[in-house]
N, C-alpha and C positions, 0 to 999 in steps of 0.2 A: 504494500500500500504506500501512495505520497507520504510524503510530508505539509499536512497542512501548516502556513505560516502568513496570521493575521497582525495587523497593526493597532494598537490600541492609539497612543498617544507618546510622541517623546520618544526615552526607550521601552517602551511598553508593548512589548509581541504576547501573542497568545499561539502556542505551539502545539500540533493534535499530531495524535498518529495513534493506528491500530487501536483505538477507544482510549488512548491516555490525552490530557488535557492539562499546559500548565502554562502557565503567567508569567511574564518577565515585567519586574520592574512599573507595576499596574499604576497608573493614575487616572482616574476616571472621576475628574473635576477641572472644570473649565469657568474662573482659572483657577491654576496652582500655584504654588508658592508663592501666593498672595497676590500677582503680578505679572504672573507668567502666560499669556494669553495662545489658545490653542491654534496653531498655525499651518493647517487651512484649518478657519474656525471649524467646530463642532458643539455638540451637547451630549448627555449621557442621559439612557433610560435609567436611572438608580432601580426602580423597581426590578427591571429584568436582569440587572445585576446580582443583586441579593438574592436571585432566583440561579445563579450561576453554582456550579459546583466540579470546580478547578480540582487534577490531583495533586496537587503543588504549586505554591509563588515561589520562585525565586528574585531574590533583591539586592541588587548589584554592590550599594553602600549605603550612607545613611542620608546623604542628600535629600532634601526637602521635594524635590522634584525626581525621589526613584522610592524613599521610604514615606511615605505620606500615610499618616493615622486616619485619615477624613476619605480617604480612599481605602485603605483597608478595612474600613470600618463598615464597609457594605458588602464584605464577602462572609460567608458560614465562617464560623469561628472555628469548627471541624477543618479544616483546610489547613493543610502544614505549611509552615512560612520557613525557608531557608535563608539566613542573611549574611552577607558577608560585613563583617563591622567588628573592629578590634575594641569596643565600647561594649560595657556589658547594659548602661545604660539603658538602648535601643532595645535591647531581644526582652528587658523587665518592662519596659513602657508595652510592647505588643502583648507582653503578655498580659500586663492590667488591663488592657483594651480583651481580654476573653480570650483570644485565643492559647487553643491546649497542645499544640507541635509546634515550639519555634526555635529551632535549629542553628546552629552558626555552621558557614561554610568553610571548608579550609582549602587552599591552593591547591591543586593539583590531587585532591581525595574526589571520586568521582561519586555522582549522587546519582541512584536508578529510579524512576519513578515509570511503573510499569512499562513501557515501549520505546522508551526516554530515558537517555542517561545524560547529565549536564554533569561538568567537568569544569569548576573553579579556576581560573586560569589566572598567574601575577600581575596586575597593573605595572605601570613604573613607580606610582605612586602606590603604592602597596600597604601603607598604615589608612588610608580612604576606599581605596574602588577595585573593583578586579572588572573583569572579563570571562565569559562563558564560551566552552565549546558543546555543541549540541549533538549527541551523536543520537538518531533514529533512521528506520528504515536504510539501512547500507548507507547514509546520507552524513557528512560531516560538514557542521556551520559553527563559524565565527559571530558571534555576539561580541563584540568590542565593546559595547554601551557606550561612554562618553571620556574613555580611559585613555591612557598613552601606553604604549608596546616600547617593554626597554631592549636591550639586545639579547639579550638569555631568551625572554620570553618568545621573540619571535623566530630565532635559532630554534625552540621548541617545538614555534606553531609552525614556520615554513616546513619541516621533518613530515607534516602532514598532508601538503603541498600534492595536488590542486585542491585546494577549497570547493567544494559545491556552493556556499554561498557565505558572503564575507555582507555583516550589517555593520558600516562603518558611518562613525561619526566622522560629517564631512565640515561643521562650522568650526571653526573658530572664534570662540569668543572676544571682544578685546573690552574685559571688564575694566582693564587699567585704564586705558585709553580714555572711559568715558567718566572714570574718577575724577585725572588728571587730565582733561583734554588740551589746557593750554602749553604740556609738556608734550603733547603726546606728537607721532612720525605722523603726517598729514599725505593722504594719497592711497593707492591702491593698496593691497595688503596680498601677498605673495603665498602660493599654497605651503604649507610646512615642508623643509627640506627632504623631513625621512619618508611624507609618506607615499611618494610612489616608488621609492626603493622596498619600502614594506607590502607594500601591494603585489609589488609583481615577485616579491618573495613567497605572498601565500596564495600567487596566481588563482585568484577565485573564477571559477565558470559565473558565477552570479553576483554582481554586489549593488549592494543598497547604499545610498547614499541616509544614516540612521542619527537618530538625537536630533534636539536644537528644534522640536517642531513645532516653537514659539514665537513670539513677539509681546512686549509691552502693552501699556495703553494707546489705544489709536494718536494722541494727540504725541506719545514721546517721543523724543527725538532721537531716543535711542534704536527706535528701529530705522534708521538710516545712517546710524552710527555702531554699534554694535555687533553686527551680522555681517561680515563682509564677502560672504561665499554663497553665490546662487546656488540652484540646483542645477541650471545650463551649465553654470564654468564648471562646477564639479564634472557633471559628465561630460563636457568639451575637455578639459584637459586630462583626466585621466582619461577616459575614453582616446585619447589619443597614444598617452604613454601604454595603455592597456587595451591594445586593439580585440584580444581575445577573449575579454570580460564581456559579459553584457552587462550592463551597468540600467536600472530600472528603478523610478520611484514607488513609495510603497505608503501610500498617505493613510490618515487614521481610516478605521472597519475594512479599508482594500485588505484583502487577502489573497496567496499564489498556491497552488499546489506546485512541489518539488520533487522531481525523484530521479531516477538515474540519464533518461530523456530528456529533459530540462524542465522549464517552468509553464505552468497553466496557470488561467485566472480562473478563482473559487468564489462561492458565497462570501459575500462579506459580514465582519460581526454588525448583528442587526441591534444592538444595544448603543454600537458607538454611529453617530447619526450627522450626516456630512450639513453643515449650517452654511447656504452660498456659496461661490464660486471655488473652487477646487484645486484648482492648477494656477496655483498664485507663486511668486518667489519674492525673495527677500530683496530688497530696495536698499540697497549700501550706497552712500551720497561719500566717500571719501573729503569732499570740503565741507561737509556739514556743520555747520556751525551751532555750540552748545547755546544755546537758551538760559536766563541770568538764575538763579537758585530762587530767588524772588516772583518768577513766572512761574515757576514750575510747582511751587510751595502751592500758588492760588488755585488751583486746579485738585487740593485735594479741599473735605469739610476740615471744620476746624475739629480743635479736640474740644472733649469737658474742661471744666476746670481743674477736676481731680486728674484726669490726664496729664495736663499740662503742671500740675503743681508736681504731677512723680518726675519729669523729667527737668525738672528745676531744681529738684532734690538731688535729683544725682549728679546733675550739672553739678552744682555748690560743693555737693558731699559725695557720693558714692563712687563719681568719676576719680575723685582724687584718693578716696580709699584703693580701689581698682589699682590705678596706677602704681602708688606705692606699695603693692605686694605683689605687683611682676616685676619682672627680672627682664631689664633691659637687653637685648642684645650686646654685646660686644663693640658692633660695627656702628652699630646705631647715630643716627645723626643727631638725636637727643642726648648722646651721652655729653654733647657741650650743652652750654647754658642756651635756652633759646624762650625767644616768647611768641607763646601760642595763640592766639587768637579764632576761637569757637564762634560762628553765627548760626542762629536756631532762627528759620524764616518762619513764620505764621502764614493762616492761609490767606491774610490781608496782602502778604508779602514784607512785610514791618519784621526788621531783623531785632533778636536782642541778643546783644556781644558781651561775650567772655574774653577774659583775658588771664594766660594761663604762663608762670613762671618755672620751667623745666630745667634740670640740669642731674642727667642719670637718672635714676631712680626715682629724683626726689619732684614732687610740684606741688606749689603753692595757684591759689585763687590770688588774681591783683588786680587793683585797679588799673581803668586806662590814661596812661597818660601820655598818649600821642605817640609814644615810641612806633618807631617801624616794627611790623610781626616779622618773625624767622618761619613761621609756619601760619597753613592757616585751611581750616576748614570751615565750609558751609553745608549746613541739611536743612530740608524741609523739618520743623517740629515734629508732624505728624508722623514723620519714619522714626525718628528717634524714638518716637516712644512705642512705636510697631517694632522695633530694634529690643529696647529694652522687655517690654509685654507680651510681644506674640511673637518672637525667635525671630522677625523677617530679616531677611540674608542681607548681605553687602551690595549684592549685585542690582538687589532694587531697592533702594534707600536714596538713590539720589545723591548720593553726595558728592562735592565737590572739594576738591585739595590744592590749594597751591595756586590760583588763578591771578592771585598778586595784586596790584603791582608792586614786584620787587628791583631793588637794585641791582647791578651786574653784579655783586657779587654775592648775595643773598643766592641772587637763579643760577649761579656755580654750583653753590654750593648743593643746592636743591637738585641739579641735576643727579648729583651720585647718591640721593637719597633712596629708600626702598620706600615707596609711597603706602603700603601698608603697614609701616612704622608710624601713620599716623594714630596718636594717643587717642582720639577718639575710636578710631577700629578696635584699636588693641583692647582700650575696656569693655567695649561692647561684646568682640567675639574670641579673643583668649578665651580658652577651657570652654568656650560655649559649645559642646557637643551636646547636639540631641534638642537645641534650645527650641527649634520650630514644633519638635514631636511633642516636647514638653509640654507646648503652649497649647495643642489641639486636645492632649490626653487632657487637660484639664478640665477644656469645658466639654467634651466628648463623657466623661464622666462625672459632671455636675448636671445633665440633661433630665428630664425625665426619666423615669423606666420605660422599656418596651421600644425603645427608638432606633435601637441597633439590629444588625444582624446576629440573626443565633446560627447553631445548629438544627 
């Protein structure tokens, strides 16, 4: 029999064969991670989901947008969840969410799930994410997820070489970029060196261009800043470096049958529900120009006042607690004396500025008094305290770093800086592991009874 292979969302397949049936990396909320807008839109039947009965999730790492409690929270609790995640954290949150199988995966230990065997495979970054090999029906697939291939690993995987079908992440993101844009390289953005040398090392007969099947808020400017890899230049330029691949997209509910003859189109999952136009791509403006912190702040509600007085607290206090019990880097450009300067926009757009005295370890709160900043960050209020309260990630927060105006030698200096050295990141997401799951487990079990999925 094929290999059926459906697309959920992101990296989210749903894989069948011979009556086995299981999940990759499921998120069936649009959006997700607060922010993450499903791209080509869609919507999800929840009801015919909770009606699904999966013989295994598998979950790449702990990412907000692969481990998501609001999405597993509409599958049978009976349903075994395998995770890859060196946090013990994560597998005690799923389980106070009910479920009774939750397994951690380990590198290279193979897992059989009746007709199905997945095979843990090493990321480069290997304390976060891995990669899955699929073995069914005579059939061997690469699941990359959103991972990087170091050189072991893929001396592993080419030894397997031709691939039947390789699901590669084809975006690149340039998070920094849109932190720091008035640092950042302005212009095209170049495919990654290693990956058509990796490609045609694990010579796939089939590959997916996989992950990144999002966008922001219609209005951000990050989706013409952000995404700088169509789905045309992917398959134009490998497609040329790889004339012998076939190289096909695979959008959310499309699903292929796979098997030794190649690829057929199958039912698609009729729970995942295509919302207008379909064959859309990503729109990368290389001169784009970022929008002022003050624009951007208007466009969200405002907060409460109790909101707004938690992250005024932590501004004044908790920040500086924070601060002072990590451990600076070494290299750090805080390890000299510098002063920092915090702006919290409102959603009037009305900044109110901190001013922050650093030097190592140590930081004081001071007054302003005209001095030039050495550093300087801006955020919308309303992330900060989605930052502090509900786990949301760095990538959509908004924030800005370093936009200046500095002197020439201030923007020296700044150039050798590591811009996630900035002291507000650091207190926010230092040791923050799990903080987004955290935030869902909470109110996912202050609800009502009866709201969840059972067995």
């Amino acid at each position: 029999m094929p290999l059926k292979i459906s697309r959920i969302l992101h990296a989210g397949y749903v894989f069948e064969c011979e009556g086995t049936a299981i999940a990759f990396d499921p998120i069936v909320e649009n959006p997700f991670s607060r922010n993450c807008h499903a791209f080509p839109p869609v919507r999800f039947d929840l009801d015919a989901v909770r009606r699904l009965r999966w013989d295994a999730v598998f979950i790449s790492h702990f990412h907000d947008d692969h481990c998501s409690l609001d999405s597993l929270d509409a599958l049978d609790r009976a349903t075994p969840i395998y995770l890859y995640c060196v946090f013990d954290e994560l597998f005690a949150m799923i389980r106070a969410l009910g479920f009774t199988s939750v397994e951690r995966l380990h590198v290279d230990v193979p897992v059989r799930v009746g007709a199905i065997e997945v095979i843990p495979r090493r990321a480069l970054d290997d304390d976060v994410d891995s990669l899955f090999q699929v073995r069914a029906a005579g059939l061997n697939v690469l699941n990359v997820v959103d991972s990087w291939i170091g050189p072991e690993t893929l001396a592993q995987l080419a030894a397997f070489a031709p691939w039947d079908l390789v699901l590669w992440p084809f975006q690149t993101m340039r998070e920094i970029a849109v932190i720091a844009p008035s640092q950042a390289v302005r212009g095209p953005v170049e495919l990654p060196d290693d990956w058509i040398a990796q490609l045609r090392a694990l010579a796939p007969r089939y590959l997916v261009p996989s992950s990144c099947q999002f966008v922001q808020e219609d209005w951000s400017w990050y989706n013409h800043a952000m995404f700088p890899i169509t789905y045309r230049r992917f398959a134009d330029e490998i497609g040329a470096a790889l004339p012998d691949a076939h190289i096909f997209r695979l959008d959310p509910s499309t699903a292929v049958l796979l098997d030794a003859q190649g690829v057929g189109s199958a039912e698609p999952l009729p729970w995942v529900i295509p919302v207008g136009p379909q064959n859309v791509d990503f729109d990368y403006r290389p001169d784009a120009l970022a929008p002022a912190t003050a624009d951007i702040a208007r466009r969200f509600a405002p907060l409460s006042d109790a909101d707004a007085a938690l992250v005024c607290d932590f501004c004044q206090h908790g920040l500086l607690e924070r601060y002072r019990d990590m451990e600076l880097p070494e290299d750090s450009y805080f390890q000299s004396p510098r002063l920092w300067r915090l702006s919290l926009y409102g959603h009037d757009g009305a900044a109110t500025v901190l001013h922050y005295r650093t030097h190592g370890d140590l930081i004081d709160l001071v007054p302003d008094t005209g001095e030039a900043p050495d550093w300087t960050t801006e955020v919308p209020l309303v992330k900060c305290h989605a930052a502090l309260a509900l786990g949301e990630s760095l990538t959509s927060m908004y924030m800005r770093i370093n936009d200046g105006p500095f002197d020439a030698a201030t923007r020296a200096g700044l150039a050798e800086a590591d811009i996630v050295d900035d002291p507000l990141i650091r207190c926010l997401f230092n040791d923050a592991i799990g903080a987004y799951q955290a935030a869902q487990l909470k109110r996912l079990l202050a609800r009502p009874e009866g709201n969840g999925a059972t067995g």
